[in-house]
Structure formats: C-alpha cells, structure tokens
N, CA, C and O of each residue as an XYZ file, in Angstrom:
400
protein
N       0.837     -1.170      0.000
C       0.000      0.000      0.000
C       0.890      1.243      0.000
O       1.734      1.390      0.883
N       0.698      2.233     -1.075
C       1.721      3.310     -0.655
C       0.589      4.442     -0.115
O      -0.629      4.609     -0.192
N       1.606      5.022      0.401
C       1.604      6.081      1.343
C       1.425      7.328      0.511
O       2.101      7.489     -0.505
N       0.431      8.319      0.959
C       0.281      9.619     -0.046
C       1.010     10.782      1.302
O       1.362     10.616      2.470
N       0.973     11.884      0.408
C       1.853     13.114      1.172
C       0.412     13.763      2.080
O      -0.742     13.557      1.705
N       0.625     14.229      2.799
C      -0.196     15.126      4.455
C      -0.382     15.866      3.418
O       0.133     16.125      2.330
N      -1.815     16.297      4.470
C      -2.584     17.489      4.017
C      -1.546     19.036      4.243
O      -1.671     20.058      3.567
N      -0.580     18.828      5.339
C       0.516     19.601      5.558
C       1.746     20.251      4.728
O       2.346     21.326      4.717
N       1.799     18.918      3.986
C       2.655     19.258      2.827
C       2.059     19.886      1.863
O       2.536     21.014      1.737
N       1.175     19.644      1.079
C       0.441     20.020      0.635
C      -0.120     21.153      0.569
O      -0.503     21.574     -0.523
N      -0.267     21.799      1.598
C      -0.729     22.907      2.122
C       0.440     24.136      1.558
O       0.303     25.129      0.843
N       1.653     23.511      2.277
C       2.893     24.190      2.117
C       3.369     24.154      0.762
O       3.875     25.223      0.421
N       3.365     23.367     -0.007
C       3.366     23.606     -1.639
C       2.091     24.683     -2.031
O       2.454     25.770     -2.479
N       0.937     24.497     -1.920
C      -0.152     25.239     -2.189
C       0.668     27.016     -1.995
O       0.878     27.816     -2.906
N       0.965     27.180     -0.577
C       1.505     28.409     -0.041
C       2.294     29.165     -0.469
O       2.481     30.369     -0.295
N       2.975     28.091     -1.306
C       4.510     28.357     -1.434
C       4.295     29.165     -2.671
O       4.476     30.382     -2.684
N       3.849     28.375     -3.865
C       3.280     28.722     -4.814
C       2.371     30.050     -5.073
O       2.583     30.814     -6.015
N       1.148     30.257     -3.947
C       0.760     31.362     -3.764
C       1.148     32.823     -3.601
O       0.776     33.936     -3.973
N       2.160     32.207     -2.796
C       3.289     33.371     -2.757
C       3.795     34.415     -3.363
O       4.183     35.540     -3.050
N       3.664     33.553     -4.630
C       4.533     34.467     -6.142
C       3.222     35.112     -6.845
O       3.212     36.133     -7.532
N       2.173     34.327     -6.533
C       1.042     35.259     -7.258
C       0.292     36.184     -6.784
O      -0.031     37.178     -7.434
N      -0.189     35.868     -5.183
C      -1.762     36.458     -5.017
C      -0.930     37.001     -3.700
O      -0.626     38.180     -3.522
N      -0.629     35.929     -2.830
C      -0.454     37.005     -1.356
C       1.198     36.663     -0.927
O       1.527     35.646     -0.316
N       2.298     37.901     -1.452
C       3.657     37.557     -1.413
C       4.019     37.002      0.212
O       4.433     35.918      0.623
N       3.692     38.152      0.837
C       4.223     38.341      2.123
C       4.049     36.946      2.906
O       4.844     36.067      3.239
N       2.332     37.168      3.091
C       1.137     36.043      3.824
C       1.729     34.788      3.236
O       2.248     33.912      3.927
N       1.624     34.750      1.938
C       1.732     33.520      1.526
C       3.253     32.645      1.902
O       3.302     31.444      2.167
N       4.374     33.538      1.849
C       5.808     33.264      2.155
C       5.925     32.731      3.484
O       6.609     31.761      3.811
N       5.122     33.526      4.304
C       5.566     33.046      5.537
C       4.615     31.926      6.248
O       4.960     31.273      7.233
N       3.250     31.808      5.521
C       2.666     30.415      6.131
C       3.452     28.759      5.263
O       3.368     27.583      5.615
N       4.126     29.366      4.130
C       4.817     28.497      3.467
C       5.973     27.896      4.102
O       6.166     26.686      4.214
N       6.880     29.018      4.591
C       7.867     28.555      5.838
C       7.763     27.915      6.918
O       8.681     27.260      7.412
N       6.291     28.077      7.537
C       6.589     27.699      8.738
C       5.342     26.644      8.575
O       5.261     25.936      9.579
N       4.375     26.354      7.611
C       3.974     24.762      7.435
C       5.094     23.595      6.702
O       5.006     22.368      6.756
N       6.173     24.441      5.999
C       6.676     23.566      5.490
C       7.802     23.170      6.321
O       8.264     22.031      6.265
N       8.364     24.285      7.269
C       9.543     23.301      8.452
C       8.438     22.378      9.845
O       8.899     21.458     10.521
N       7.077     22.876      9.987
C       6.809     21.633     10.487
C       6.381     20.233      9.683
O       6.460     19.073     10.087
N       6.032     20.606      8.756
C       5.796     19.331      7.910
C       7.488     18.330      8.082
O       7.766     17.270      8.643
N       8.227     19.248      7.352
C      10.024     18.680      7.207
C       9.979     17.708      9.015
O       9.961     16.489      9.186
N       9.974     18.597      9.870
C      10.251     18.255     11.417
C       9.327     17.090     11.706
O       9.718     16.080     12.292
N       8.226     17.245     11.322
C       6.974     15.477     11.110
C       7.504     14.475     10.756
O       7.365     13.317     11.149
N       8.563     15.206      9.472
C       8.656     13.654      8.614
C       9.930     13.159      9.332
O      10.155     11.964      9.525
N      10.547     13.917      9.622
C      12.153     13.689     10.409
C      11.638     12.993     12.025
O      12.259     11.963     12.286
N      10.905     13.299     12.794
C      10.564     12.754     13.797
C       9.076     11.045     13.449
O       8.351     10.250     14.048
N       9.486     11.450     12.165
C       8.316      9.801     11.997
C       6.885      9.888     11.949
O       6.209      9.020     11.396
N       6.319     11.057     12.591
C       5.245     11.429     12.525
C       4.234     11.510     11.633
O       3.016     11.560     11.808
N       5.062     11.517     10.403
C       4.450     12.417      9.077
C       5.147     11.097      8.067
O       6.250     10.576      8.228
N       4.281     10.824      7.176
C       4.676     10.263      5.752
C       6.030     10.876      4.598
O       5.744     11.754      3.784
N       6.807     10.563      4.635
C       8.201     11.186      4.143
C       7.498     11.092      2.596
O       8.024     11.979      1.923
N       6.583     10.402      1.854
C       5.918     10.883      1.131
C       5.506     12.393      0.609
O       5.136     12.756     -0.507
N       5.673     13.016      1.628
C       5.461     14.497      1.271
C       6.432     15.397      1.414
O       6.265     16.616      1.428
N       7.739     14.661      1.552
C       8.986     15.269      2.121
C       9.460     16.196      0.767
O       9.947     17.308      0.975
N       9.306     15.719     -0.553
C       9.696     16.625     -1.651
C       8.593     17.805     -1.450
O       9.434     18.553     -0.951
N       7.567     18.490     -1.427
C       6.221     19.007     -1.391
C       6.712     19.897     -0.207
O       7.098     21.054     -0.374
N       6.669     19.291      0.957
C       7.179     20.300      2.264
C       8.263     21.402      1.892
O       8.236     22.623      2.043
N       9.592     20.233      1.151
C      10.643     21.215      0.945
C      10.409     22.360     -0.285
O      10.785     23.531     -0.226
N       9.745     21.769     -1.331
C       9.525     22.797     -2.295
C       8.729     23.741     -1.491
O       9.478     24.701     -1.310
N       7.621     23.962     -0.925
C       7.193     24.849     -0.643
C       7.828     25.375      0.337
O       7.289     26.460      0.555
N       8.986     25.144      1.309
C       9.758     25.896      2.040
C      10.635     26.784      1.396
O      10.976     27.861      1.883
N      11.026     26.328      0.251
C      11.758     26.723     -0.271
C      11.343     28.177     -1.523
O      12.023     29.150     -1.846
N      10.118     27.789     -1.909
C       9.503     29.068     -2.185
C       9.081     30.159     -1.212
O       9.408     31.344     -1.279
N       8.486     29.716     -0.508
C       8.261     30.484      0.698
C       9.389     31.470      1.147
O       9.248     32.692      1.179
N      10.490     30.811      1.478
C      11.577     31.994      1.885
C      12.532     32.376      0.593
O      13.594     32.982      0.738
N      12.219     32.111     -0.198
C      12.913     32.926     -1.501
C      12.444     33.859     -1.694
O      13.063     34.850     -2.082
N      10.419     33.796     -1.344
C       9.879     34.681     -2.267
C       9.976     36.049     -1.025
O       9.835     37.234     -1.327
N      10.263     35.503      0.464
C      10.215     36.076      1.622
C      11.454     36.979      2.141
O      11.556     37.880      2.973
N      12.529     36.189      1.090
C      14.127     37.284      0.822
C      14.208     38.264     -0.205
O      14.789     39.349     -0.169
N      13.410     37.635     -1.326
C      13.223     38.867     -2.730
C      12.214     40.154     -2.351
O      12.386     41.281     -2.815
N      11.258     39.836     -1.537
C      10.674     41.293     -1.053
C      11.335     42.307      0.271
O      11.226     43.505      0.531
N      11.960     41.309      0.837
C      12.578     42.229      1.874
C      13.519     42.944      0.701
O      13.318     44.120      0.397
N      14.707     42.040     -0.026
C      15.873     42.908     -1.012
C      14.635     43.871     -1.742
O      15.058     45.027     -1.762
N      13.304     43.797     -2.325
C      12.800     44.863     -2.877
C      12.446     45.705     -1.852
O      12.673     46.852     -2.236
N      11.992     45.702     -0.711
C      11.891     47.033      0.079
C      13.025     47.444      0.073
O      13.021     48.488     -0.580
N      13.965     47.229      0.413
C      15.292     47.955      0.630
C      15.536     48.610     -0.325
O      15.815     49.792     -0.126
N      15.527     48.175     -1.489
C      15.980     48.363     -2.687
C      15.122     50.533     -3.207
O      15.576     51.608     -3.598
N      13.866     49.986     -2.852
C      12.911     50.913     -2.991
C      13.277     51.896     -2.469
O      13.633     52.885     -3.111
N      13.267     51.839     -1.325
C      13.530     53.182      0.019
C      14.804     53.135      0.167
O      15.262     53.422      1.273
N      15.448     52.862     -0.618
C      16.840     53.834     -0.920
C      16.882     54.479     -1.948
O      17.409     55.590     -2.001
N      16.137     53.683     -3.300
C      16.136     54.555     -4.232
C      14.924     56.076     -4.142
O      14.955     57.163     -4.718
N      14.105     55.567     -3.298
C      12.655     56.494     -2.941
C      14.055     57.700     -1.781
O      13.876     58.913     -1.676
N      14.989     57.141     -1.261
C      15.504     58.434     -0.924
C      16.562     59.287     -1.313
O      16.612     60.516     -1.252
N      17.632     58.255     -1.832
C      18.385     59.103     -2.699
C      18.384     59.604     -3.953
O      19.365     60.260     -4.305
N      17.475     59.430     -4.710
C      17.282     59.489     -6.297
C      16.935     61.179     -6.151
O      17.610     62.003     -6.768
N      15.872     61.552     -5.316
C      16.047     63.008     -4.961
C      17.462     63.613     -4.643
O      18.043     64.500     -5.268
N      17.674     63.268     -4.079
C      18.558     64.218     -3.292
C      19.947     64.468     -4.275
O      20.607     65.506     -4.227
N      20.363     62.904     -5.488
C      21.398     63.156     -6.446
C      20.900     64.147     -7.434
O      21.733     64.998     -7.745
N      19.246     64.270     -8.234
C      18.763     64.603     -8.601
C      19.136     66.377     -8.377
O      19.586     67.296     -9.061
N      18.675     66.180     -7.101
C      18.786     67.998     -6.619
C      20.315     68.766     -6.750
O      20.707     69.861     -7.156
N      20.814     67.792     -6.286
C      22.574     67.962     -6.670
C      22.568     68.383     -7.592
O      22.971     69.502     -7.910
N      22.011     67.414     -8.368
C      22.674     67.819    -10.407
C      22.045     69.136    -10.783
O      22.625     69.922    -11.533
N      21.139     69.319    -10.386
C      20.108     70.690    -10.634
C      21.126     71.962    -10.114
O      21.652     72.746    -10.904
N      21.260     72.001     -8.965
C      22.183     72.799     -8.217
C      23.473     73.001     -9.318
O      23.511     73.917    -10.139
N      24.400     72.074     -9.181
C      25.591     72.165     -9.924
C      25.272     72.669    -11.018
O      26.068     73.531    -11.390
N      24.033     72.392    -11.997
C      23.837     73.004    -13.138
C      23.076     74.405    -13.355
O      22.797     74.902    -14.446
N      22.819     74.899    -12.165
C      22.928     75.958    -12.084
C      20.897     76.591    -12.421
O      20.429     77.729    -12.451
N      20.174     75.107    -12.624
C      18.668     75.300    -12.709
C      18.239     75.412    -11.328
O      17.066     75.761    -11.200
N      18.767     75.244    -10.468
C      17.711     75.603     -9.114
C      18.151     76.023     -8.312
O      19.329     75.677     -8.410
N      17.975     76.986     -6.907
C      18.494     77.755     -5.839
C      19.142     76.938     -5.075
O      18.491     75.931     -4.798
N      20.351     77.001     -4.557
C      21.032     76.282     -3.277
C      20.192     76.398     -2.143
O      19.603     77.418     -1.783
N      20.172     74.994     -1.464
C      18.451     75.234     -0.460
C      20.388     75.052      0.951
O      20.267     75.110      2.175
C-alpha cells in the first residue's frame, strides 16, 4: 500500500506557490513555517516522508519569495531616498535651481 503526502505538505506547496502570485508576504511566511513543520513530522516519523519533496519545495519558495521582497523594500527606500537628493545635486551644480 503506498503512502500519499499530508494534508501539511500540501498545504505548504499550495503556499509556497501562492506566494509568487496572489499574497507575497502572507503567503511566504505560512509556506515557511507549514513547510519546516511538515520537514520536522517527517524527520521525527510522525508524518509520511511521502510528502517530504512538497514540504521542501514549498519551504523553499516560501523563503525565496520572503528574501526577494525584503531585497525589494530595501531596494525601494533607498532609491525612494536618494534618487532626490542626487537629482537635486545635479540641478544645483547646473545651475537650474536655488542652493536650499
């Protein structure tokens, strides 16, 4: 008789996946943390290692998609603060706007 993968794993692939489309944030982080307890199930025996590929893929989306938005905030609100301020420089030096 074989063994099918948890509704857990499953879940965490579902999540993982979601992630990239509909809800980045939400979706990343219920992906992480159903898919390291799913992983921790199957490692303690608990859980059908059947779903052990499924757990990890969706862990693994989950915090990729959960590192690419943090690097895009950062990314943003530096450019959201310095892009002015080089901007104003160049204006200045070129002699189009008042020294503030």
């Amino acid at each position: 008789m074989s063994q099918s993968a948890s509704g857990q794993a499953i879940a965490a692939l579902i999540a993982g996946i979601t992630s990239w489309f509909l809800f980045p944030v939400i979706g990343g982080i219920v992906a992480v943390i159903l898919g390291k307890m799913e992983l921790n199930a199957i490692a303690s025996g608990k859980s059908s290692p059947a779903g052990q590929s499924l757990a990890q893929v969706g862990f693994w989306l989950g915090a990729i998609n959960l590192v690419l938005t943090v690097v895009g905030c950062v990314v943003s609100a530096l450019i959201a603060i310095f892009v002015p301020a080089i901007f104003t420089a160049i204006m200045v030096g070129l002699g189009f706007a008042a020294q503030v």
